[in-house]
C-alpha positions in Angstrom: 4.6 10.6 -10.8 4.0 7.7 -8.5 3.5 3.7 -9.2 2.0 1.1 -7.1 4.9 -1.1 -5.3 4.1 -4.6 -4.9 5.9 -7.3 -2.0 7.6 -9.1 -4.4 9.4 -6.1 -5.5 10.0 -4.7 -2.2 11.5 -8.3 -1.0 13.7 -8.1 -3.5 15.6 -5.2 -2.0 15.8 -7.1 1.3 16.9 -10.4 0.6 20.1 -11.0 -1.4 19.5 -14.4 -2.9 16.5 -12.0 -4.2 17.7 -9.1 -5.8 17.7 -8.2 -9.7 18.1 -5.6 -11.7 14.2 -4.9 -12.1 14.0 -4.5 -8.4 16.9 -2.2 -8.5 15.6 0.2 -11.3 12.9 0.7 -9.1 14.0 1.5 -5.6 16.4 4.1 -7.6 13.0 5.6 -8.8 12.1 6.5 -5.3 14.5 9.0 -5.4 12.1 10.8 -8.1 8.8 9.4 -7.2 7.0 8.0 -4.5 5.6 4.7 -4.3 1.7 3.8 -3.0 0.7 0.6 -1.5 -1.9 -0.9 -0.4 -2.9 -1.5 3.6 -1.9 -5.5 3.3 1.4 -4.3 2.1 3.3 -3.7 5.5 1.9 -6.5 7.1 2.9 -8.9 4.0 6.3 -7.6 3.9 7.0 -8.0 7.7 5.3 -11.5 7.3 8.0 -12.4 4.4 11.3 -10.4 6.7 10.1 -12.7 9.6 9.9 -16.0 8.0 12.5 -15.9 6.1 14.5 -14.9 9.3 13.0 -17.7 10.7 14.5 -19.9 8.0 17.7 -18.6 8.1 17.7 -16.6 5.4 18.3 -13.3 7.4 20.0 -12.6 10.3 18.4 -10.8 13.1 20.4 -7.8 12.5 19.6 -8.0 8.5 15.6 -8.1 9.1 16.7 -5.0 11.5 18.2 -3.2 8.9 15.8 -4.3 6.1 13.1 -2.3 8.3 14.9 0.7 9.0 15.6 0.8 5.0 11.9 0.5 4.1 10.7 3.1 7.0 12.8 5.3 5.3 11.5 5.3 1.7 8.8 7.5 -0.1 6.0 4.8 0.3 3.1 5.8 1.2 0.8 3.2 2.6 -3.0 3.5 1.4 -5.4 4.0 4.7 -7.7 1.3 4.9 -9.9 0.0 2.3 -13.2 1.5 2.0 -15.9 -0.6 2.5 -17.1 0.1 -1.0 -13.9 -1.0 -2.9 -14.1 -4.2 -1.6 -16.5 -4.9 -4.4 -14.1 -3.9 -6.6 -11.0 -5.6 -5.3 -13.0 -9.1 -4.9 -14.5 -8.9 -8.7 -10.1 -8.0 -9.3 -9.5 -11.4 -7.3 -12.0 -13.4 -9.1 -11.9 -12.2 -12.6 -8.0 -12.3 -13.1 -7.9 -15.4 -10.5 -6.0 -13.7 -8.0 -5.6 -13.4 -3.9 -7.7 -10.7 -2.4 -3.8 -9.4 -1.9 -2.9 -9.6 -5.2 -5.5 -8.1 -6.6 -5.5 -5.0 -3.9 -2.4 -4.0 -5.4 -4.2 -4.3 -9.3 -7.5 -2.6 -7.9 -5.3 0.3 -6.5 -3.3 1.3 -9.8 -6.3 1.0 -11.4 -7.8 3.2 -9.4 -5.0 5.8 -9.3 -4.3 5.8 -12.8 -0.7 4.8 -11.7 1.4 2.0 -13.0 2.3 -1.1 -10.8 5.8 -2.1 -10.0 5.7 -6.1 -9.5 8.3 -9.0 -10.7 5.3 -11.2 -10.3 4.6 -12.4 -14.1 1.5 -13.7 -12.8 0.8 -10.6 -11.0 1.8 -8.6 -13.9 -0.4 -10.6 -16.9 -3.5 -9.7 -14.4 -2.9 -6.6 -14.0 -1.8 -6.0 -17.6 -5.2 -7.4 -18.7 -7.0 -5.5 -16.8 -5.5 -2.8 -18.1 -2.8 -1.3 -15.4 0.7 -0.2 -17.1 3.4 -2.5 -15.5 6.5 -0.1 -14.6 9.5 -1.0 -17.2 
């Protein structure tokens, strides 16, 4: 089986003042199961490692090994959008009043039948309404 991993999850497992158990029940599921994300998602992360390096909340040798860790999980990162599912992903965003980002995660479960992994409650209502199985 696979789920859709969300940034806010993924963050979790890289910054300590972060973590939770949620987070933690899910990267142990990667042993099992592989994770899908969409294209925004290594880009997003990166963004997040780098600024919160930038703010001193990592050291340059913790965003190091943060990278190597997530280059080294079953993720598999979604090829870019279709031109199509833009539709789709935009009606996501403005329906559930999300980010085009947010919602690309939402529009990709939906589409894959999969359930999302997020500790976005915001995130998780959304995608819950529109009728995507959050991961317990």
């Amino acid at each position: 089986m696979a789920f859709v991993l969300d940034a806010s999850v993924t963050l979790s497992w890289c910054l300590a003042d972060e973590s939770n158990p949620y987070a933690a029940r899910v990267l142990a599921r990667l042993t099992e199961e592989q994770a899908l994300v969409p294209p925004i998602w290594p880009l997003e992360v990166t963004n997040a490692l780098v600024v919160a390096q930038r703010r001193s909340r990592l050291s340059g040798e913790q965003l190091t090994v943060a990278l190597s860790l997530l280059k080294h999980l079953d993720i598999e990162v979604e090829r870019p959008v279709p031109v199509h599912l833009m539709g789709s992903t935009v009606d996501i965003a403005v329906v559930r009043a999300l980010s085009v980002y947010d919602a690309a995660y939402v529009e990709l479960a939906r589409r894959r039948g999969c359930p999302l992994a997020t500790a976005d409650r915001r995130l998780a209502a959304a995608a819950a309404s529109a009728g995507v199985e959050i991961l317990g």
